[in-house]
C-alpha positions in Angstrom: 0.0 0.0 0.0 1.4 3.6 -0.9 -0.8 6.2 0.9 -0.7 9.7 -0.8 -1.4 13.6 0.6 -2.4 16.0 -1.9 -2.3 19.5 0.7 -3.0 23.4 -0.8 -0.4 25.0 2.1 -1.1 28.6 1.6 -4.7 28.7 2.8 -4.7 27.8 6.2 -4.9 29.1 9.8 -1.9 31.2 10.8 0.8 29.3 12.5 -0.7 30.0 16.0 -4.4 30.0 15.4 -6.1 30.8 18.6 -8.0 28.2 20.8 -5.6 25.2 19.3 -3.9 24.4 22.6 -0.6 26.0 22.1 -0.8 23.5 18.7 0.2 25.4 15.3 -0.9 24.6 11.7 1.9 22.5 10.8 1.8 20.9 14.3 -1.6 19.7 13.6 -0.8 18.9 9.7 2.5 16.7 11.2 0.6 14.9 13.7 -1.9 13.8 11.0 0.6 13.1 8.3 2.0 10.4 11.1 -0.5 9.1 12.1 -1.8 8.2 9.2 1.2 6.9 8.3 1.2 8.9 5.0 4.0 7.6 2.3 4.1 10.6 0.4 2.3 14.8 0.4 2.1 16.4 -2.8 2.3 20.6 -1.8 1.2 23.0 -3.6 1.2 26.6 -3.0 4.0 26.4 -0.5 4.4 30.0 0.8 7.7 31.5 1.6 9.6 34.7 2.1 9.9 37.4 5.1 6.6 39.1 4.0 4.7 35.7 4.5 6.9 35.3 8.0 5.6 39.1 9.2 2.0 37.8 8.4 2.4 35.1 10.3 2.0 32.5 8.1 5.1 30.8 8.8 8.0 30.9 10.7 10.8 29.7 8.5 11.7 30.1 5.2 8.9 28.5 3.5 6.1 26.2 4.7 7.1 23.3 3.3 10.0 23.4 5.2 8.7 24.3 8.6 6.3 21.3 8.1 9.3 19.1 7.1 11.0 20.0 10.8 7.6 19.1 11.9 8.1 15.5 10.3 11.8 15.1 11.4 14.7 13.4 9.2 11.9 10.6 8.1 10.8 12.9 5.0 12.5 13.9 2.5 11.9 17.2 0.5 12.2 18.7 -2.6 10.5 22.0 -3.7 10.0 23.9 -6.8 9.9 27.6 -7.0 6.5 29.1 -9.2 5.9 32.4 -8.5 7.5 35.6 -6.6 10.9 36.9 -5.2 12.6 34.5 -3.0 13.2 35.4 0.2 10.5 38.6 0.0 7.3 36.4 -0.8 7.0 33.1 -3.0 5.1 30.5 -3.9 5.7 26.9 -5.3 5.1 23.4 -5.1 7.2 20.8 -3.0 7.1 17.0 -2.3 8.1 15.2 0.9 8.7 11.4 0.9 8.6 9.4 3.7 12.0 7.0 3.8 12.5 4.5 2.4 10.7 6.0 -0.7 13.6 7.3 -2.9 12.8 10.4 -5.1 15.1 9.7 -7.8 14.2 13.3 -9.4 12.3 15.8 -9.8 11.3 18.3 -12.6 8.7 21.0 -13.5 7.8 23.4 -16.5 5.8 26.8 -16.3 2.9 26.9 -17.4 1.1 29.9 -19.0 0.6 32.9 -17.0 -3.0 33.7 -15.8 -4.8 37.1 -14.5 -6.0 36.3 -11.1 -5.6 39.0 -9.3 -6.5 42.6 -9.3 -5.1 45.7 -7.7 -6.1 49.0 -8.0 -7.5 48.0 -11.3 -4.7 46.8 -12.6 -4.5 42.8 -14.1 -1.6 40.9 -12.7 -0.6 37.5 -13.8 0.9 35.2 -12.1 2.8 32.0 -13.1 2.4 28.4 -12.1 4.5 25.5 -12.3 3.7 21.6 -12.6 6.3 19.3 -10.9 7.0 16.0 -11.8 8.7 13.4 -9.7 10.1 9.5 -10.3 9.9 8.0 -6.9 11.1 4.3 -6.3 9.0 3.0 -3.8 10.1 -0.1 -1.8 7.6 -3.3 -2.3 5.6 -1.3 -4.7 8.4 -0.1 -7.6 8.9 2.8 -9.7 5.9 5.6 -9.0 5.8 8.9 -11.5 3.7 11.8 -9.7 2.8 15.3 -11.3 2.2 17.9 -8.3 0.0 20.9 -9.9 -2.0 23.6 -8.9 -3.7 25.2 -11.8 -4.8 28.9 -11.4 -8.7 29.4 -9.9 -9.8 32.6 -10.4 -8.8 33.4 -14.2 -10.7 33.1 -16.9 -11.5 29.9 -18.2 -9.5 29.9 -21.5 -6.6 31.2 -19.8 -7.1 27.7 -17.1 -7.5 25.9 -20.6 -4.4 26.9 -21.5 -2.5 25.4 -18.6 -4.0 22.3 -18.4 -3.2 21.8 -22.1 0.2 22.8 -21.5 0.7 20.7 -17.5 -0.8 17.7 -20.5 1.8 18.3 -23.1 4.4 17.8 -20.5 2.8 14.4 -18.3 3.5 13.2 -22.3 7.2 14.2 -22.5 7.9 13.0 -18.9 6.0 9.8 -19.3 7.9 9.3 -22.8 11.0 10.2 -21.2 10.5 7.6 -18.4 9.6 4.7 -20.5 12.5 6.2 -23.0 15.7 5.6 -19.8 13.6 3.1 -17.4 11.5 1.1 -18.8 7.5 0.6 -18.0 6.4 3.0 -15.0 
């Protein structure tokens, strides 16, 4: 059995939501994520940077590290930049994989920009990535995961257009796979 986490990091409570018993986000995500003896958490929208620190939405660099330190040395991590200025305020996707699952590699492509947000009438797009990994998973064998977040509030075509595109590349990766390692 390979049990799988799909978790949107960006909207949730701040890391010391009040009336949690001196328990924060991650500390509640963590506790889960073992208990459940979860193999594997797909993350997208992993926030970062001192601007998300000063809101209080996490108090390292980015949250899919402060929920790795959560796990302890039993997950690995990778992450994937997608949108913003490190250090100042990002957002990406990131994988963590319990041991003895092996993430061999990972990769991702950008997929087209989208308007979803407006300030002071102004359009901005914003970019979004899709991440694929090649896991080797004890007792189970080789795994190939895609870890996407596709934008929500733009316009349909433009959402279209990045699906199309996150498609285009599950192809090449898959063809790439069978290409070096055989049948995944």
């Amino acid at each position: 059995m390979f049990k799988l986490l799909t978790l949107n990091l960006l909207f949730s409570e701040p890391s010391t939501s009040p009336g949690s018993g001196g328990e924060g986000r991650f500390d509640s995500i963590a506790k889960f994520i073992q208990e459940e003896n979860i193999d594997c958490v797909l993350c997208q929208e992993v926030v970062g940077g001192k601007l998300a620190q000063e809101l209080g939405l996490i108090e390292m660099l980015n949250s899919s590290l402060e929920l790795k330190s959560k796990l302890g040395d039993d997950y690995k991590l990778r992450y994937r930049l997608a949108n913003g200025i490190p250090f100042v305020l990002s957002v990406g996707n990131a994988i963590l994989c319990k041991r003895p699952v092996k993430i061999r590699w990972t990769v991702a492509r950008t997929l087209p920009f989208a308007y979803e947000i407006t300030f002071h009438g102004i359009d901005i797009k914003l970019r979004r990535r899709i991440m694929g990994c090649l896991l080797d998973v004890p007792d189970f064998g080789r795994l190939l995961l895609f870890n996407v977040h596709f934008c929500s509030a733009c316009p349909t075509d433009q959402r279209q257009a990045q699906i199309n595109k996150a498609l285009k590349f599950i192809k090449t990766v898959k063809w790439f796979v069978r290409l070096f390692y055989g049948h995944v």
